[in-house]
Backbone of each chain as ProteinMPNN parsed JSONL, in Angstrom:
{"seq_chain_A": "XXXXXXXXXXXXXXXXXXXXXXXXXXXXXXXXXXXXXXXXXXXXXXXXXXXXXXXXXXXXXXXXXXXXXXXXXXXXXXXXX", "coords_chain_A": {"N_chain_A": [[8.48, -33.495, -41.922], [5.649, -32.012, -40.573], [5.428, -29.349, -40.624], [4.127, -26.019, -41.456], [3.477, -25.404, -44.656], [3.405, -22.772, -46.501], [4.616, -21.339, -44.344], [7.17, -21.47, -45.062], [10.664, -20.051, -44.925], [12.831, -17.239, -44.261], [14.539, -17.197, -41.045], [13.845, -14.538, -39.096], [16.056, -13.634, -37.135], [18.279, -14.612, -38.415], [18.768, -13.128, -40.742], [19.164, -10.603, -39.44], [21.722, -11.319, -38.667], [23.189, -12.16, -40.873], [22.904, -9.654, -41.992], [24.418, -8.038, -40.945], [26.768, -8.903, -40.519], [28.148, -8.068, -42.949], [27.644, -5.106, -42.666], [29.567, -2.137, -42.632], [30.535, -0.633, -41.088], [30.51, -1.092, -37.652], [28.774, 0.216, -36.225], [26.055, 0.245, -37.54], [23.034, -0.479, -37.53], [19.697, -2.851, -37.588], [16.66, -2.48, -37.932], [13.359, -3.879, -36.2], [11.432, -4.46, -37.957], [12.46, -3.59, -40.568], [14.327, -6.125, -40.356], [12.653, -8.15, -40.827], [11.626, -7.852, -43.028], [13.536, -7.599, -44.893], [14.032, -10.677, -44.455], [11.346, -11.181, -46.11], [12.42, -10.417, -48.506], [14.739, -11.614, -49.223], [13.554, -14.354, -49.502], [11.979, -14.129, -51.647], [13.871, -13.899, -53.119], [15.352, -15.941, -53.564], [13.089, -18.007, -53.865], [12.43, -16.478, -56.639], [14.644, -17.173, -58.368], [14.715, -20.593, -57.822], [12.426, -20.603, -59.347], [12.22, -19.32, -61.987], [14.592, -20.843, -62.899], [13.47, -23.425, -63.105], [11.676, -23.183, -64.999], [13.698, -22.659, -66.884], [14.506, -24.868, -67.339], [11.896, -26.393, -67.886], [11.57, -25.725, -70.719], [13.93, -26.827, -71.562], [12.929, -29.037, -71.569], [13.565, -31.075, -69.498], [13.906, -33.413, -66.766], [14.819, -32.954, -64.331], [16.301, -30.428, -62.638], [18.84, -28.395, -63.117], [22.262, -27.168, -62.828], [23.329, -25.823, -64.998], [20.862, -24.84, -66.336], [19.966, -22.881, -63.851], [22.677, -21.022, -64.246], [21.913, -19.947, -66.862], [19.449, -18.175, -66.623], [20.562, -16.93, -64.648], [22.235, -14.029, -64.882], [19.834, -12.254, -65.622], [18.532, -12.809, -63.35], [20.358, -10.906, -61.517], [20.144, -8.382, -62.043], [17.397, -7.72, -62.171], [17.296, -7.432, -58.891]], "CA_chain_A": [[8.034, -32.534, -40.926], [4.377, -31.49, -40.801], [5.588, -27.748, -40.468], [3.085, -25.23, -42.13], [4.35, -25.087, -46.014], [3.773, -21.27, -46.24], [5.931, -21.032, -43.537], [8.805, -21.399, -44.977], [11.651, -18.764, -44.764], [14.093, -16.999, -43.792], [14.49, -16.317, -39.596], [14.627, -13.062, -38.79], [17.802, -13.764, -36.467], [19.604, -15.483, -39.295], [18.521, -12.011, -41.502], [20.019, -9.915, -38.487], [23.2, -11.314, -38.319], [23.758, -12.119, -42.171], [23.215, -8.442, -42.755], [25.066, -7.085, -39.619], [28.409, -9.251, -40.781], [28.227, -6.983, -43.339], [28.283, -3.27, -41.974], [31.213, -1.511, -42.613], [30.783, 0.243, -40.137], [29.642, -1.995, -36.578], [27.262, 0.822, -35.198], [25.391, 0.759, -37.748], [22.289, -1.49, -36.424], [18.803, -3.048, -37.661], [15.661, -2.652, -37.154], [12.878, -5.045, -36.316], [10.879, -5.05, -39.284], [13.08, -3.77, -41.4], [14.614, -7.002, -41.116], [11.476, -8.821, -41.049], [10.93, -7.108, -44.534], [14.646, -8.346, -45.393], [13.747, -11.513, -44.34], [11.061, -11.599, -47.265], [13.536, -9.699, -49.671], [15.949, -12.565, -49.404], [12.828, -15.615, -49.702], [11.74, -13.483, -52.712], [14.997, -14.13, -54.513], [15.81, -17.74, -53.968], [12.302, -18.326, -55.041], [12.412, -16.449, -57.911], [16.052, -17.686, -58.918], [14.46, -21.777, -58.4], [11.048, -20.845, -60.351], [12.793, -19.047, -63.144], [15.33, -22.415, -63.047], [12.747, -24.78, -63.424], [11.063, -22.937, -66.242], [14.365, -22.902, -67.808], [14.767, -26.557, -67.192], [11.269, -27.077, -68.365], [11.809, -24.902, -71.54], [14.634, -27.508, -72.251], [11.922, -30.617, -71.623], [14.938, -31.486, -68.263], [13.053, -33.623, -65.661], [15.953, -32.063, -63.504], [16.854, -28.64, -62.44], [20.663, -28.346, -62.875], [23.192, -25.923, -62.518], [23.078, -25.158, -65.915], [19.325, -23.903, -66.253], [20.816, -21.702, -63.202], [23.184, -20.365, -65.518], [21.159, -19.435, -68.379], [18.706, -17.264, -65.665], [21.334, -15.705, -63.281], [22.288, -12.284, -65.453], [18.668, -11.263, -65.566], [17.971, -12.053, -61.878], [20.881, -10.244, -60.38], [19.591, -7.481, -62.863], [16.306, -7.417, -61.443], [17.366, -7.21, -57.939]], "C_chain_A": [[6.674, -31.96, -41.312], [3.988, -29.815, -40.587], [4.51, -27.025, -41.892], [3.878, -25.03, -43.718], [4.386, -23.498, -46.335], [4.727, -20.793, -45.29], [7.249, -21.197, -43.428], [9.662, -20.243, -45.191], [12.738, -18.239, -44.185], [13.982, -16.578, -42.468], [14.995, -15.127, -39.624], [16.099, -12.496, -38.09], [18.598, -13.328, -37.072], [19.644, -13.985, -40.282], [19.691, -10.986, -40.589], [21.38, -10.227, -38.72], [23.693, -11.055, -39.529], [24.006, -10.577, -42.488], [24.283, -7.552, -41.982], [26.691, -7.82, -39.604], [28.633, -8.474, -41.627], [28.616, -5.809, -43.494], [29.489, -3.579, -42.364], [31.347, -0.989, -41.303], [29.668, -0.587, -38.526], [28.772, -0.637, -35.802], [26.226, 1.002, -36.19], [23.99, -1.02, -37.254], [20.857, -1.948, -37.473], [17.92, -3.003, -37.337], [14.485, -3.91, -37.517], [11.996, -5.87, -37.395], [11.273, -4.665, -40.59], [13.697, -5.396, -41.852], [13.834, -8.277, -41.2], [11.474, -8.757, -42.664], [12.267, -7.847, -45.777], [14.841, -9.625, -45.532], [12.529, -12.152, -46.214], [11.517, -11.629, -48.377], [13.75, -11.253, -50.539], [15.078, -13.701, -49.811], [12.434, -15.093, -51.095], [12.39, -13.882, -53.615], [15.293, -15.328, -54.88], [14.051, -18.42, -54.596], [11.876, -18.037, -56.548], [13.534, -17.347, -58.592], [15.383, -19.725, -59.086], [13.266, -21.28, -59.154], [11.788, -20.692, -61.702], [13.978, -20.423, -63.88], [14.653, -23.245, -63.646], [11.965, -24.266, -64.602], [12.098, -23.05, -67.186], [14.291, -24.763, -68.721], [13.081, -27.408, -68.042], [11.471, -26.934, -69.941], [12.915, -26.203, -72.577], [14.309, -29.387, -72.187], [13.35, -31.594, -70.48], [13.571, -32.1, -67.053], [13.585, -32.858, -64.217], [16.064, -30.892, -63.869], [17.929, -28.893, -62.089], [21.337, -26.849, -63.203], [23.24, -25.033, -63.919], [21.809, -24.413, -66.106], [19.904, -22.501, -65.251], [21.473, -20.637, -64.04], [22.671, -19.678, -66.185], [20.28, -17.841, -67.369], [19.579, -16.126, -64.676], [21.983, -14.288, -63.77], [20.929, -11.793, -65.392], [18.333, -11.131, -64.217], [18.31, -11.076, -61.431], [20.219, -8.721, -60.618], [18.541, -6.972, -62.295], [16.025, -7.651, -60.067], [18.182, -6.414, -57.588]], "O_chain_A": [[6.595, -31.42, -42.415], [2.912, -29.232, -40.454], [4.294, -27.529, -42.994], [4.95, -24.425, -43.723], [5.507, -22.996, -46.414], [5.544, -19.902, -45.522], [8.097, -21.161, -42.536], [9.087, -19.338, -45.794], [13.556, -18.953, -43.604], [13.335, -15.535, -42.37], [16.089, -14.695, -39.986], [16.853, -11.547, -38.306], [19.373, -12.384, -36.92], [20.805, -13.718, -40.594], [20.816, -10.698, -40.999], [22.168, -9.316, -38.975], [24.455, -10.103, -39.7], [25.012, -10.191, -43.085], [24.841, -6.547, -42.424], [27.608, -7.422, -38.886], [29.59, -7.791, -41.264], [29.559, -5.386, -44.162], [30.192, -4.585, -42.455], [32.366, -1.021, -40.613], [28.439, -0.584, -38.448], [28.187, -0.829, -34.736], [25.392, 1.864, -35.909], [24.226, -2.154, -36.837], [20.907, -1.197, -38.448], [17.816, -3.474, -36.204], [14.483, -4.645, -38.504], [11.837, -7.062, -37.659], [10.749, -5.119, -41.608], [13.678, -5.887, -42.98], [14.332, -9.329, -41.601], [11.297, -9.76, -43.356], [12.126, -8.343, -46.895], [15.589, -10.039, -46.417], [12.781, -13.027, -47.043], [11.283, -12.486, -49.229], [13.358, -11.777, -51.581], [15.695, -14.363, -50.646], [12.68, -15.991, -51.9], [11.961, -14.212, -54.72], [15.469, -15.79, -56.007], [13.929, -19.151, -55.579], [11.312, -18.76, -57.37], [13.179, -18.235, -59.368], [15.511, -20.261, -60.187], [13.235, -22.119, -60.054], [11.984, -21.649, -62.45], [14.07, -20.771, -65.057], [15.062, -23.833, -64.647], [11.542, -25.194, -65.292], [11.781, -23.466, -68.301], [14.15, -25.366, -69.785], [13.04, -28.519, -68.571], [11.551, -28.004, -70.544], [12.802, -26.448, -73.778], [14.928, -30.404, -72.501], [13.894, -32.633, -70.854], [12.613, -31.447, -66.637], [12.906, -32.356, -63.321], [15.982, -30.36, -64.976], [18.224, -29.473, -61.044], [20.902, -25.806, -63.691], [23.198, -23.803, -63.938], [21.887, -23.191, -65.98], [20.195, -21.399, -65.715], [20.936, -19.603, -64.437], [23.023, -18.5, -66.124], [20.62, -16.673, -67.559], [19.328, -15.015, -64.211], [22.211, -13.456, -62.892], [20.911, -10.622, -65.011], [17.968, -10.079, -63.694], [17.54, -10.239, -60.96], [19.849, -7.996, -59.695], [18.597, -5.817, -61.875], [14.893, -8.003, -59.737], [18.286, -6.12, -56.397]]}, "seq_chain_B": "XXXXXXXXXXXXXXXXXXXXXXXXXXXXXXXXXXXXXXXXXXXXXXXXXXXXXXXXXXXXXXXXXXXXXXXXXXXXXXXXXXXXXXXXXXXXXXXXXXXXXXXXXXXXXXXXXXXXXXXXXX", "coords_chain_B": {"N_chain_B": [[42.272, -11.89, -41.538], [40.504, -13.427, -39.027], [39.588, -16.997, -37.072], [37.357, -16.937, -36.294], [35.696, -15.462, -37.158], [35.329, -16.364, -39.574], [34.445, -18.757, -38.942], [31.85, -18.028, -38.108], [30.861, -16.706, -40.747], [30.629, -19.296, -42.285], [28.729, -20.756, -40.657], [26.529, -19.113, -41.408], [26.27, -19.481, -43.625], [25.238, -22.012, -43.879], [23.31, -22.0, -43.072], [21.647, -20.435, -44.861], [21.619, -21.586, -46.618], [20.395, -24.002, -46.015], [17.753, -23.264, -45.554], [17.357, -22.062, -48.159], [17.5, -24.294, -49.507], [14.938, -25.945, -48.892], [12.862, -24.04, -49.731], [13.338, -24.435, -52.444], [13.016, -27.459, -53.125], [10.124, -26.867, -52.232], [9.03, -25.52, -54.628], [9.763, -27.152, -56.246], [8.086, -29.246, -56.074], [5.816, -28.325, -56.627], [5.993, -28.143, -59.4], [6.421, -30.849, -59.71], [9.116, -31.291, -60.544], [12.184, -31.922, -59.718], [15.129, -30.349, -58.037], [18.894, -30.807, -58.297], [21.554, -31.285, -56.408], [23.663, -29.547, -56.829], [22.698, -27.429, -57.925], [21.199, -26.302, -55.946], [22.86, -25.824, -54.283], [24.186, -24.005, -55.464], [22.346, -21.963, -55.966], [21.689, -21.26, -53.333], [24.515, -20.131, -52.748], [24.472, -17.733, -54.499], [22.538, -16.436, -53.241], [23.422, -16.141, -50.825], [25.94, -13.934, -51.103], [24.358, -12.22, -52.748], [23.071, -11.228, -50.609], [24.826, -9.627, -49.164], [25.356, -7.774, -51.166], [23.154, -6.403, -50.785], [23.362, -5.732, -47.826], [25.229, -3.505, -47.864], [24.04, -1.981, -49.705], [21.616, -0.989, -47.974], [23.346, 0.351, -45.529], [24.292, 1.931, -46.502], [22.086, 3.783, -47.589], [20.807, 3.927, -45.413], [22.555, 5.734, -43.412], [22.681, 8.125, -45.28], [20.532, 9.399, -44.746], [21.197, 10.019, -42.201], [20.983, 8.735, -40.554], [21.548, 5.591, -38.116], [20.729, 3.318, -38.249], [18.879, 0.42, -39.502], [16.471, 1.087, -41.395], [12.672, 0.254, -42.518], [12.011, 1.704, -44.51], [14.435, 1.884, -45.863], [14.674, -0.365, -46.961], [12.567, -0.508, -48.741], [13.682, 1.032, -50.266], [15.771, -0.782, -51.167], [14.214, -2.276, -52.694], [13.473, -1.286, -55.485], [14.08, -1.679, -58.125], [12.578, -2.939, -59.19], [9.236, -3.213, -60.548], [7.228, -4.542, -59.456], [7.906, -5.802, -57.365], [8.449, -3.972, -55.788], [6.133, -3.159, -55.156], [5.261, -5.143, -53.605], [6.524, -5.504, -51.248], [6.062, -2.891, -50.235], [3.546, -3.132, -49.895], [3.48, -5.248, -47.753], [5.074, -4.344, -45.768], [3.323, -2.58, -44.718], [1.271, -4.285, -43.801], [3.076, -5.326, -41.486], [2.694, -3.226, -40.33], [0.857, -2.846, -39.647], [-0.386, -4.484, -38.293], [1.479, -4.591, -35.848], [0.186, -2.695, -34.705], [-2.124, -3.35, -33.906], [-1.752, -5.153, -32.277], [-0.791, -3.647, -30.062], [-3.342, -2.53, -29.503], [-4.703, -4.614, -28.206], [-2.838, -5.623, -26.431], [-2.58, -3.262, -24.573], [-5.474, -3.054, -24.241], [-5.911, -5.445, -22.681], [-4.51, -4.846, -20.745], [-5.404, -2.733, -19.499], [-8.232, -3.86, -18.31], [-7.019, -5.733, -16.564], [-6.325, -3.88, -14.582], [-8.738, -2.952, -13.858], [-9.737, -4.9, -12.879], [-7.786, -5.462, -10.375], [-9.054, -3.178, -9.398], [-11.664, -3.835, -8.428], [-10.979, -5.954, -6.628], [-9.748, -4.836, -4.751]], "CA_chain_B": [[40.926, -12.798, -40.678], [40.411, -14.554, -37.688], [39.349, -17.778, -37.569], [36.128, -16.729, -35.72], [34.179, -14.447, -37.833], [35.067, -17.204, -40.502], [33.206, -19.976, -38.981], [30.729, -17.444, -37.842], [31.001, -17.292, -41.926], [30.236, -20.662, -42.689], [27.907, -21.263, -40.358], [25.407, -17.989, -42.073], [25.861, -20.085, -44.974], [24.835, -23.165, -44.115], [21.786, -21.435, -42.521], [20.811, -19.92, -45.75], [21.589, -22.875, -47.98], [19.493, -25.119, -45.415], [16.469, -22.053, -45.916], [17.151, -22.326, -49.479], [16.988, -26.209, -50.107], [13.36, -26.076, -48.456], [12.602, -22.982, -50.659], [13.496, -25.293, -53.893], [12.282, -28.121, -53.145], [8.517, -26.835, -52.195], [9.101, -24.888, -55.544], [10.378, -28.098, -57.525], [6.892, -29.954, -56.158], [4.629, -27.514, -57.387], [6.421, -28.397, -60.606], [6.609, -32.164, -60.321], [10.305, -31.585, -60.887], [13.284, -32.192, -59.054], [16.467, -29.994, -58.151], [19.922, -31.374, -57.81], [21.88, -30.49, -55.303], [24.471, -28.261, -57.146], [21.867, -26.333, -58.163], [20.855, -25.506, -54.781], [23.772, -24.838, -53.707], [24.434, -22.907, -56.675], [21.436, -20.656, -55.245], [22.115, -20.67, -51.684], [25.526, -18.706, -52.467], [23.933, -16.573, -54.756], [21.832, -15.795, -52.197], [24.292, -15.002, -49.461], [26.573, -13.087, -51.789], [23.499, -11.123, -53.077], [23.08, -10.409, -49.023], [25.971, -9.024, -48.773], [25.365, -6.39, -51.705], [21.991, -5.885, -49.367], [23.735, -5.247, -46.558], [26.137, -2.763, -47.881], [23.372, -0.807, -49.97], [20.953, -0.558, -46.952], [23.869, 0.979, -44.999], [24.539, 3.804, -47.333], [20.469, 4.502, -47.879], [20.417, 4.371, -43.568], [23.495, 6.641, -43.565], [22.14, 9.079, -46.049], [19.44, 9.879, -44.207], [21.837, 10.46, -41.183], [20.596, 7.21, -39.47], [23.011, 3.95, -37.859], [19.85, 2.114, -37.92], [18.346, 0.804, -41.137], [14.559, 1.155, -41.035], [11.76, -0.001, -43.313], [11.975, 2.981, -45.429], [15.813, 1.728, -46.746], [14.368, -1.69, -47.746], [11.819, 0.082, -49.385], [14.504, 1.499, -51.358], [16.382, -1.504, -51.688], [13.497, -3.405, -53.707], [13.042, -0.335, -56.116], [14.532, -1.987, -59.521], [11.64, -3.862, -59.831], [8.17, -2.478, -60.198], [6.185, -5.723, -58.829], [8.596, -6.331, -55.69], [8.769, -2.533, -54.717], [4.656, -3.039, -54.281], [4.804, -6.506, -52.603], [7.412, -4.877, -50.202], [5.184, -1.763, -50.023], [2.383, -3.807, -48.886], [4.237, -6.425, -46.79], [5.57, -3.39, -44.673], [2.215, -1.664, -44.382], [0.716, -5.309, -42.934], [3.062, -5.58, -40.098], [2.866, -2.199, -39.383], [-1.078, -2.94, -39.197], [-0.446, -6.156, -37.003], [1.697, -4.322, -34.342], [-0.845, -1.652, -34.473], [-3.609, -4.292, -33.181], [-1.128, -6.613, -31.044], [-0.473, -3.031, -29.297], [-4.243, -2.51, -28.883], [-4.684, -5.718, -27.228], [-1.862, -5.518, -25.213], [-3.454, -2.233, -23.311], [-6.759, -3.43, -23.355], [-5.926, -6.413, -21.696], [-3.719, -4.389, -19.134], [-6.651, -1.959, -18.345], [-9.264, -4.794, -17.757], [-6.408, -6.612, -15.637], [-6.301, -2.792, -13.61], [-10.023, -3.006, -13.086], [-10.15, -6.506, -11.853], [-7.624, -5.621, -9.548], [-9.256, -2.301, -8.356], [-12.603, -4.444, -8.023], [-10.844, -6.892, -5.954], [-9.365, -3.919, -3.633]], "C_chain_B": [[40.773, -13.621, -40.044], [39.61, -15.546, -37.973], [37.362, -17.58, -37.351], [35.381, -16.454, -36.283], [34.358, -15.705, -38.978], [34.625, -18.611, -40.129], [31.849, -19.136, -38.774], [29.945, -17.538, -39.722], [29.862, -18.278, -42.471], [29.223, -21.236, -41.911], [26.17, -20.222, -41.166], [25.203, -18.896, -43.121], [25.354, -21.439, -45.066], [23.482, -22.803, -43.571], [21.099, -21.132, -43.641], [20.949, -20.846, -46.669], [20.553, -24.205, -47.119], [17.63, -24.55, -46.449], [16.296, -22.124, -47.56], [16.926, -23.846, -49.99], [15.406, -26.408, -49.796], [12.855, -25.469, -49.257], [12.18, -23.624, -51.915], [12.61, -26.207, -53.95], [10.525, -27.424, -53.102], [8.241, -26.274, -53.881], [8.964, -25.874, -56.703], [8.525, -28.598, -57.462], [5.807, -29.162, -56.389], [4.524, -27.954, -58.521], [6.286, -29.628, -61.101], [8.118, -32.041, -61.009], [11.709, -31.603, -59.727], [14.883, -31.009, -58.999], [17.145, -30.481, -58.004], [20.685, -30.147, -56.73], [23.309, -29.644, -55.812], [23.834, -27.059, -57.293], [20.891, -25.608, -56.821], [21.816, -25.064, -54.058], [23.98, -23.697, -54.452], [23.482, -21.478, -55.693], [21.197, -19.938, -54.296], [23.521, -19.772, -51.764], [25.64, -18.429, -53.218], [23.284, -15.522, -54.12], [22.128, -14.949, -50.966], [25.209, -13.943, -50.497], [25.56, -12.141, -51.699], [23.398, -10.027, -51.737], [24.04, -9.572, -48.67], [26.26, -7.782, -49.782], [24.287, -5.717, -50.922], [22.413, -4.98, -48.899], [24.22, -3.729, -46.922], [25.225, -1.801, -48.385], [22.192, -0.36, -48.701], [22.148, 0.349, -46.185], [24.123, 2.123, -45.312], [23.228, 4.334, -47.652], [20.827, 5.57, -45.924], [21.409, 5.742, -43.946], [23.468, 8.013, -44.461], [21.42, 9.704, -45.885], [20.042, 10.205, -42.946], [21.134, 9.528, -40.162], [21.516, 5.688, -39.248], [21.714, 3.339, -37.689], [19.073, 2.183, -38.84], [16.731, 0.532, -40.628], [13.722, 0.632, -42.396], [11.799, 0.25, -44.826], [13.493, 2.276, -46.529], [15.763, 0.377, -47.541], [13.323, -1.607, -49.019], [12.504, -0.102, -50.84], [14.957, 1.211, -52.154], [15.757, -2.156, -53.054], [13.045, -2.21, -55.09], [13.189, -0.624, -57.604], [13.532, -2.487, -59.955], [10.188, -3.426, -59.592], [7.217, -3.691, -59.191], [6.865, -6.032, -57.503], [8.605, -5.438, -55.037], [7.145, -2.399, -54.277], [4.696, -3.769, -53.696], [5.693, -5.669, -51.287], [7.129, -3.949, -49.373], [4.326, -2.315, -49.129], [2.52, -4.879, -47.543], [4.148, -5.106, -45.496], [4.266, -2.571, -44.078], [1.282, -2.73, -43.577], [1.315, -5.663, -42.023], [2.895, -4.004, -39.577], [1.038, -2.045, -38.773], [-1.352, -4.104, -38.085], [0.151, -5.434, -35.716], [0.549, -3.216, -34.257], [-1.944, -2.352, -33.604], [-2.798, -4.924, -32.205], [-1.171, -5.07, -29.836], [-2.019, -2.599, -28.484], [-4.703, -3.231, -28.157], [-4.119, -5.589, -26.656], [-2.659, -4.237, -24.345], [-5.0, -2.444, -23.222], [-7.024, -4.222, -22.732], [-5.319, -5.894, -20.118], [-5.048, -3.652, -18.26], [-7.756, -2.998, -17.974], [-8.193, -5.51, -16.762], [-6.455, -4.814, -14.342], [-7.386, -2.653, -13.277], [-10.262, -4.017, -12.292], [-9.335, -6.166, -10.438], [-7.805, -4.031, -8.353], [-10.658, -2.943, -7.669], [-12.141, -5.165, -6.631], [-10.33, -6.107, -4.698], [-10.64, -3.343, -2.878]], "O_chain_B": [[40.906, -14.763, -40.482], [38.851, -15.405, -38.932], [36.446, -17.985, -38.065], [34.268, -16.971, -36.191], [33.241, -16.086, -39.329], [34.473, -19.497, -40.971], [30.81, -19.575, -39.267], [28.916, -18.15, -40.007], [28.718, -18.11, -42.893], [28.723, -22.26, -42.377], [25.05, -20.705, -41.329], [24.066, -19.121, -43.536], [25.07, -21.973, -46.138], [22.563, -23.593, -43.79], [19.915, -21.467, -43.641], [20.197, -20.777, -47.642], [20.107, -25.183, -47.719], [16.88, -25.022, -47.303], [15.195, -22.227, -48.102], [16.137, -24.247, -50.846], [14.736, -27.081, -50.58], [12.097, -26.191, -49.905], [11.067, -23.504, -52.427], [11.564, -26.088, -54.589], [9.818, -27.61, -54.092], [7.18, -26.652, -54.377], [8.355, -25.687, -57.757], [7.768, -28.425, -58.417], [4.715, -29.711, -56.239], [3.42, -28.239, -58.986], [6.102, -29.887, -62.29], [8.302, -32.707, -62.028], [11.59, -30.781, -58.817], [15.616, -30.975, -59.988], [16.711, -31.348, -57.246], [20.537, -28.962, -56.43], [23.961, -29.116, -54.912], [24.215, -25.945, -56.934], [20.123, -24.647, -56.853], [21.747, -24.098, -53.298], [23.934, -22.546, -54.018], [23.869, -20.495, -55.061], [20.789, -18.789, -54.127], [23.682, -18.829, -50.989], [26.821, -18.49, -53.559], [23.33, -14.3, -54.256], [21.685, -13.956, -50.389], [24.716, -12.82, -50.384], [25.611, -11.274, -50.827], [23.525, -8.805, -51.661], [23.878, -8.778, -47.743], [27.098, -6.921, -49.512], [24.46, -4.596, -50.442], [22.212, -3.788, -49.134], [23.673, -2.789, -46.347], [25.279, -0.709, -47.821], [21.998, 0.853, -48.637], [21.737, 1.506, -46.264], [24.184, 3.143, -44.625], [23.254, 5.5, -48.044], [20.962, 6.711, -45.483], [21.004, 6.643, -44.681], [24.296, 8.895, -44.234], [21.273, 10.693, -46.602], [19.226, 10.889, -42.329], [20.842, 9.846, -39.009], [21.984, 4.951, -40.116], [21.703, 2.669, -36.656], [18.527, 3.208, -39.249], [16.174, -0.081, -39.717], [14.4, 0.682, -43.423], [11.698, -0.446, -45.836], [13.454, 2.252, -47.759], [16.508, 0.043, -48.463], [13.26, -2.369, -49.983], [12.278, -0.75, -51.862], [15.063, 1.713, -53.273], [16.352, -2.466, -54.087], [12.023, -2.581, -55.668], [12.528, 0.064, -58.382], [13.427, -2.566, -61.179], [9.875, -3.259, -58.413], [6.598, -3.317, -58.195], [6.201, -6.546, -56.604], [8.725, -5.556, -53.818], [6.812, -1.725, -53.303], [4.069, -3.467, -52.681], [4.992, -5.304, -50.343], [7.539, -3.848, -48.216], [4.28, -2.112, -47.916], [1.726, -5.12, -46.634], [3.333, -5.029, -44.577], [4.333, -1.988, -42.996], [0.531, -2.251, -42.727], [0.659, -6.394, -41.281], [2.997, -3.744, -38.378], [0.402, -1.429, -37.918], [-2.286, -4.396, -37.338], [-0.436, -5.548, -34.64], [0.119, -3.207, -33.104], [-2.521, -1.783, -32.677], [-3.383, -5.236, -31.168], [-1.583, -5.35, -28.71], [-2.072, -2.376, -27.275], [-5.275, -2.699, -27.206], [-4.727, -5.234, -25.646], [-3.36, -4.575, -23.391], [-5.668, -2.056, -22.263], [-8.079, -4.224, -22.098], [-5.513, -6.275, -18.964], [-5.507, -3.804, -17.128], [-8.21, -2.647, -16.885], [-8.87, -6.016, -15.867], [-6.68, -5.059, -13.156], [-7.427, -2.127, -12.165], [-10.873, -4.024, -11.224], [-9.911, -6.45, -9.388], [-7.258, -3.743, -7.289], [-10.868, -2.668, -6.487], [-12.817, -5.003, -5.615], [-10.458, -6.666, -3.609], [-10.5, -2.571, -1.93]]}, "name": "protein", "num_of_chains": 2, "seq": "XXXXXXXXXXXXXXXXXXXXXXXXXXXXXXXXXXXXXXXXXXXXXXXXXXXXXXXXXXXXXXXXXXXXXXXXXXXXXXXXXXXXXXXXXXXXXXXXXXXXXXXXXXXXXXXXXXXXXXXXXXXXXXXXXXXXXXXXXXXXXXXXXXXXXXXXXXXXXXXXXXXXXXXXXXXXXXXXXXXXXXXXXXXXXXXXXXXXXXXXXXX"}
């Protein structure tokens, strides 16, 4: 697909709903760039979570990024989110 | 639990594990390295999980402030653990609020030049 590579991300929709299954409470509601902003949140994390991966993975000279590297990284992310 | 909200469910998650495999990959080829695909899944439901502590702390910021509607300000809040994401977040939010600011000036200066053309034409 010749789609713009910066443009990848999360739809704001898909942000809307994910967070709005959520609520405890169904009135509580979103707004539009809040979840615009949620939208980056969430691209924020899965790119940190694969960069920090693949540094593990390089760290252990791995041409592959595997579940383990994951591993090793996922207590400090959740930490720092 | 009905069966409903649990495909509704499964379909969020295959939305954000699609969003996340693209994520990786562009990530891996920066690298010249490769993910497998446990490890993206692995990340895609980290990712929705994580959403789902999101969700729940935005609701109690909104709600704290005596608001059912989460605003800017509670995402703000959310990204606060981290000094480098609570500025990108800072600044993110301060550039659309500078984009609708201009889309809104366009929008009425196109309306009033469309209200002259059509008092000209009267």
């Amino acid at each position: 697909m010749a789609e713009r590579e910066a443009d990848i991300g999360f739809k704001k929709e898909l942000v809307k709903k994910l967070l709005s299954s959520s609520f405890r409470d169904d009135d509580t509601k979103i707004g539009e760039n809040a979840a615009r902003l949620m939208a980056e949140m969430l691209k924020i994390f899965v790119q940190e979570a694969a960069e920090r991966s693949q540094k593990q993975a390089d760290s252990e000279g791995c041409d592959q990024v595997d579940i383990e590297h994951f591993e090793k990284i996922l207590p400090q992310l959740l930490l720092d989110f | 639990m009905s069966t409903e909200s649990e495909e509704m469910q499964q379909r969020l998650k295959a939305a954000v594990h699609f969003t996340a495999g693209r994520l990786c990959q562009k990530v891996g080829e920066e690298h010249r390295r490769s993910f497998s695909r446990q490890v993206i899944a692995a990340i895609a439901e980290t990712a929705f999980r994580q959403s789902d502590i999101f969700a729940r702390d935005l609701e109690a910021f909104a709600r704290h402030a005596k608001r059912s509607t989460v605003s800017p300000d509670d995402v703000k809040l959310l990204a606060r653990r981290s000094t480098a994401l609570s500025i990108y977040i800072q600044n993110k939010s301060e550039e659309l609020n500078q984009e609708q600011k201009n889309l809104k000036k366009k929008n009425t200066g196109k309306r009033k030049s469309r209200d002259t053309e059509d008092e000209s034409r009267e």
